[in-house]
C-alpha positions in Angstrom: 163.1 96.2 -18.1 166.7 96.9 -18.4 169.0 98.2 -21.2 172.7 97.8 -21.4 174.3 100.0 -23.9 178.1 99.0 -25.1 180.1 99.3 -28.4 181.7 103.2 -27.6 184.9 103.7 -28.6 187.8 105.9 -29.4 187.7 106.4 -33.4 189.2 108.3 -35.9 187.3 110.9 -37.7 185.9 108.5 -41.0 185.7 105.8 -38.9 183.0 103.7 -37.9 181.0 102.4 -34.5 178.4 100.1 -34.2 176.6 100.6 -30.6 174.7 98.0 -29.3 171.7 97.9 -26.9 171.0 94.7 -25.1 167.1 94.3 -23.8 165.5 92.0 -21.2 162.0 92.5 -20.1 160.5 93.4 -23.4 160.8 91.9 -26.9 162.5 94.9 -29.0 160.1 94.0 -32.0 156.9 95.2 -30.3 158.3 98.4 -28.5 159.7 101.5 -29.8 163.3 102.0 -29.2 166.1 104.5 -29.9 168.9 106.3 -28.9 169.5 109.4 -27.7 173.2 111.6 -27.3 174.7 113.9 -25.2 177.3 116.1 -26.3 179.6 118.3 -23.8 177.7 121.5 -22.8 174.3 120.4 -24.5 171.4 118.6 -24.1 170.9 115.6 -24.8 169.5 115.1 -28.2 167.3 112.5 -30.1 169.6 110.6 -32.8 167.3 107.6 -34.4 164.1 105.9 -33.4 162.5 103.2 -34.7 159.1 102.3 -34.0 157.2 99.0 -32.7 155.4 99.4 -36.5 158.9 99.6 -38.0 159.0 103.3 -38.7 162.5 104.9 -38.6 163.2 108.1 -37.9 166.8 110.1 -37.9 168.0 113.6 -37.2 169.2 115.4 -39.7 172.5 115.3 -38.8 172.9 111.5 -39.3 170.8 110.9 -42.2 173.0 108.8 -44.8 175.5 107.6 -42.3 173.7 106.4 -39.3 171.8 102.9 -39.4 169.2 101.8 -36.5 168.3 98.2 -36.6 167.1 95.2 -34.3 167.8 91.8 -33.8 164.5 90.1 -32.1 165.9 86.8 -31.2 168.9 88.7 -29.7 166.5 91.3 -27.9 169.3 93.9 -29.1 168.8 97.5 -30.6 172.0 98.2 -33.1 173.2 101.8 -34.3 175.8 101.5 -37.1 177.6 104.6 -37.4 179.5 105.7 -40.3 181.6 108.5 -41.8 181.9 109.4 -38.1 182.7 113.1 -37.8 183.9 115.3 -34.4 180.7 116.6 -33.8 179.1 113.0 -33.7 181.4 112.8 -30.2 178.9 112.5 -26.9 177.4 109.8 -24.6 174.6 107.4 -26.2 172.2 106.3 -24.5 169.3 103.9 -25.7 165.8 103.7 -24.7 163.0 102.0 -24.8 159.2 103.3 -24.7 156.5 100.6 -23.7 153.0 100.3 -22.4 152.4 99.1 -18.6 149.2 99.0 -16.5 149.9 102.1 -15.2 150.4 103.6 -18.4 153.2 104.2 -20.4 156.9 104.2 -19.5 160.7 105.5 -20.9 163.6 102.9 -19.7 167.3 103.9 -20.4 170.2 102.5 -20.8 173.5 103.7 -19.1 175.1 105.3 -21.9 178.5 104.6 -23.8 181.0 107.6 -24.6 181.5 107.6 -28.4 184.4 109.9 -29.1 185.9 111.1 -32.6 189.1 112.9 -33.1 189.7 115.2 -36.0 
């Protein structure tokens, strides 16, 4: 399975990002997937999942301006980000969570730097 993040950017405060996350090895449809971020000096933090069933979850934070989807036929994982604000700056990183013989198993992509300026 790999993951290949892109779509980080440079953007005004207001603005808006849509990050994509391009699969092979699985079909996005029957695995769940997400993304993670990383801010400067913190941990890295859990920003939207949505399930294999469909089920989406958000932080907080993003509720109302963040948007995870998924294209099947284009194995891709989406985050539409809106009304970006400062504190939305880190690295993103997708993931995907699946089921192998040997049990189950967390791929990653490499991450794209999504910075905001005031």
């Amino acid at each position: 399975v790999q993951l290949q993040a892109s779509g980080g950017g440079l953007v005004q405060a207001g603005g808006s990002l849509r990050l994509s996350c391009a699969a092979s090895g699985i079909v996005v449809g029957f695995v769940d997937m997400g993304w993670y971020r990383q801010a400067p000096g913190k941990q890295r933090e859990l920003v939207a999942t949505i399930t294999s069933g469909g089920s989406i979850v958000y932080v907080d934070s993003v509720k109302g301006r963040y948007t995870i989807s998924r294209d099947n036929a284009k194995r891709t994982l989406y985050l539409q980000m809106n009304s970006l604000i400062p504190e939305d700056t880190g690295v993103y990183y997708c993931y995907a969570e699946y089921p192998t013989t040997s049990g189950r198993r967390t791929s990653w992509g490499q991450g794209t730097q999504v910075t905001v300026s005031s």
